[in-house]
N, C-alpha and C positions, 0 to 999 in steps of 0.2 A: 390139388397139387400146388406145391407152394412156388414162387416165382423162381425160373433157373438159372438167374444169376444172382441175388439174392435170397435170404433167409425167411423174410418175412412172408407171412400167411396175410390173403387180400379177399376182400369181400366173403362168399361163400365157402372160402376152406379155412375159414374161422372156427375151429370149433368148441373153442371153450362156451359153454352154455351165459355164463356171465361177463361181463366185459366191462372195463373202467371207459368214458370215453371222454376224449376231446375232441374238441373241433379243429376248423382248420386255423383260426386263428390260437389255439392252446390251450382253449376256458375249457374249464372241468363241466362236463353236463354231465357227471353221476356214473352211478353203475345201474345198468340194466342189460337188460335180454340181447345175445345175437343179434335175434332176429329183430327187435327194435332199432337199434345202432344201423343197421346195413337199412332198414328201411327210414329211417332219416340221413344216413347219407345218400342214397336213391333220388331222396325227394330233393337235395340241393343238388343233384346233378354232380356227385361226387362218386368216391370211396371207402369204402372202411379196411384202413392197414391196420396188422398187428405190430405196433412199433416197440412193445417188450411183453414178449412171450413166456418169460423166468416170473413177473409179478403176479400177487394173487388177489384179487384176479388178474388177468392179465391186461394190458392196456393199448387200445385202441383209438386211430385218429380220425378222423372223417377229411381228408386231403384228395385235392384232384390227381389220381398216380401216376397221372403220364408226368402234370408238373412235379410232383416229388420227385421222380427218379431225374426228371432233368436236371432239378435244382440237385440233387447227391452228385449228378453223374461231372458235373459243371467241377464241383467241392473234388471229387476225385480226381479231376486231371489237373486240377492249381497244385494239389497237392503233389502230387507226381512230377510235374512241372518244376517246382521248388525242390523236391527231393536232390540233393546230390549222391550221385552215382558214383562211389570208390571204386577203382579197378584195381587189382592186386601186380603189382609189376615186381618181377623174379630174376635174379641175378646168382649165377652160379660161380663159387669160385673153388678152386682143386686147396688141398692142404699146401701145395709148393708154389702156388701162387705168388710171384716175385712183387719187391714192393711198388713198381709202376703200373702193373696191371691191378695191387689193390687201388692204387691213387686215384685209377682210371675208372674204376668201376664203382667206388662207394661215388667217384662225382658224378655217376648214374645214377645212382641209387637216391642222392641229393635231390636232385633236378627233380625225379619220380614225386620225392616228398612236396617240393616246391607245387608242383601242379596239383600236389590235393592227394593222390595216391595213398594207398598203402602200399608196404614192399614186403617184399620175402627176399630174405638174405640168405643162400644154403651152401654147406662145404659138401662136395662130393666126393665120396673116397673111393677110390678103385684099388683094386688088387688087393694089395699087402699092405696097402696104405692105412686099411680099416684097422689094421692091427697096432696105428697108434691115433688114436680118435685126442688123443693130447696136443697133440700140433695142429688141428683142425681145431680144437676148443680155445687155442692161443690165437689162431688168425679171427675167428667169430669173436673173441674180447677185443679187437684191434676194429672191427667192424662197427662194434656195440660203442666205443669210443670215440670213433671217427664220426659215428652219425648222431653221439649226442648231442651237438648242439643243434640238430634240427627236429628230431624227432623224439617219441618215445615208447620203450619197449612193452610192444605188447602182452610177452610173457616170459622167460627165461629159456633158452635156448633149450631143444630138446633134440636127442637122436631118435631118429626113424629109421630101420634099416640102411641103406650106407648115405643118409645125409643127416647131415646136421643143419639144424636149422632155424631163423628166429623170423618172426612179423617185427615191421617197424610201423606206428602211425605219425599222418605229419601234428608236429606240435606248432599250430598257428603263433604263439608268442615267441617261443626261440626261434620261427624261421623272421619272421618279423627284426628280432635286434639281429642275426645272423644278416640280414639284408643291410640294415643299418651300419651295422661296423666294414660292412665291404663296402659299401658306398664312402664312408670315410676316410677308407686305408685306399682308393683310389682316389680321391679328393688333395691327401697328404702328397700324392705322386705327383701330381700336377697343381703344386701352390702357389696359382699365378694370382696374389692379393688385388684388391680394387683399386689401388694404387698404382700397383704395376699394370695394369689394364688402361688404367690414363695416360700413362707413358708412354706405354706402347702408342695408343691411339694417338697422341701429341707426335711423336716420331713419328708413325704416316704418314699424318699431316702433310708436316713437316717438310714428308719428300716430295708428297703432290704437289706443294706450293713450289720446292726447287724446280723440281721436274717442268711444272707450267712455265717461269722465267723463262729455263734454260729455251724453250719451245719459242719462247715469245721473242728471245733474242735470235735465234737462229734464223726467223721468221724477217726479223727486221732485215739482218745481216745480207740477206736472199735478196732482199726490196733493193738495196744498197748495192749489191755487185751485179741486179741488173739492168 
């Protein structure tokens, strides 16, 4: 019986009569018998895996398997670990969808991109509505528009029974200058120069040092009329 969670054939349910073998450190010790193979891995206190079972003969390692599977099982969860996990995030909008509520939902649809997302953009037609899938195909070009500079289209928009509908993926370099130009066009808002920052700070000053006199004389004044 071969191992059930993995593919590989171990020790005894070897059965190709021939086997290529390595060792554990990877050096070629030839082709020989099963039964050979399994009895010099025995004698080091090992195992014999089938590590490709497709070649002819097939190929064989003599490794300790509890440490094999640990050292895979180790590589499996780094892996998995690193993997990023895309969630798909869905935003519905009607054909008469007014223009603040599309404003309001592609800057959902934005944000989604921003955190890494995929989205799905879909028009839902109801009623009578289905009978002009043309003004659902004009708000999804207004959609396809609005979200190019962050994203890009997965495939051409397509109807499904009464939706219409497209994937977007985030495109890391347009969301990148898209982040850049809004950090600037906020920057322009408030162009307080490093010159005027010294000014400003000099005028503080300025008032703290008035401020202190006026305290110091008050203080005198007090000495004086008592």
């Amino acid at each position: 019986m071969k191992n059930k969670k993995y593919k590989e054939r171990v020790n005894d349910q070897i059965r190709a009569p021939q086997i290529r073998v390595l060792d554990d450190e990877g050096n070629a010790l030839g082709i020989m018998s099963n039964t050979e193979a399994l009895r010099i891995a025995i004698s080091r206190g090992m195992d014999l895996v089938e590590i490709s079972s497709t070649s002819k003969p097939p190929v064989c390692k003599i490794v300790d398997y509890g440490k094999f599977n640990y050292e895979r099982q180790k590589k499996e969860k780094l892996a998995k670990k690193n993997q990023h996990v895309m969630n798909i995030k869905e935003i519905r909008f009607n054909p008469n969808t007014d223009t603040h509520d599309i404003e309001f939902k592609t800057k959902h649809l934005r944000q989604f991109l921003f955190e890494g997302h995929k989205v799905k953009a879909y028009v839902m037609f109801k009623g009578r509505m289905i009978t002009h899938p043309e003004i659902g195909k004009k708000l999804m070009d207004e959609i396809i528009e609005k979200l190019g500079n962050v994203a890009k289209l997965e495939s051409p928009p397509r109807m499904e029974g009464k939706q219409l509908f497209a994937y977007f993926l985030p495109d890391k370099a347009k969301i990148q200058v898209y982040k850049d130009n809004l950090a600037k066009e906020k920057k322009a808002e408030n162009p307080e120069t490093a010159n005027q920052k010294v000014t400003k700070e000099i005028i503080e000053k300025k008032a703290d040092n008035t401020k202190g006199i006026t305290e110091d004389k008050n203080q005198t004044d007090a000495k004086e009329d008592a």
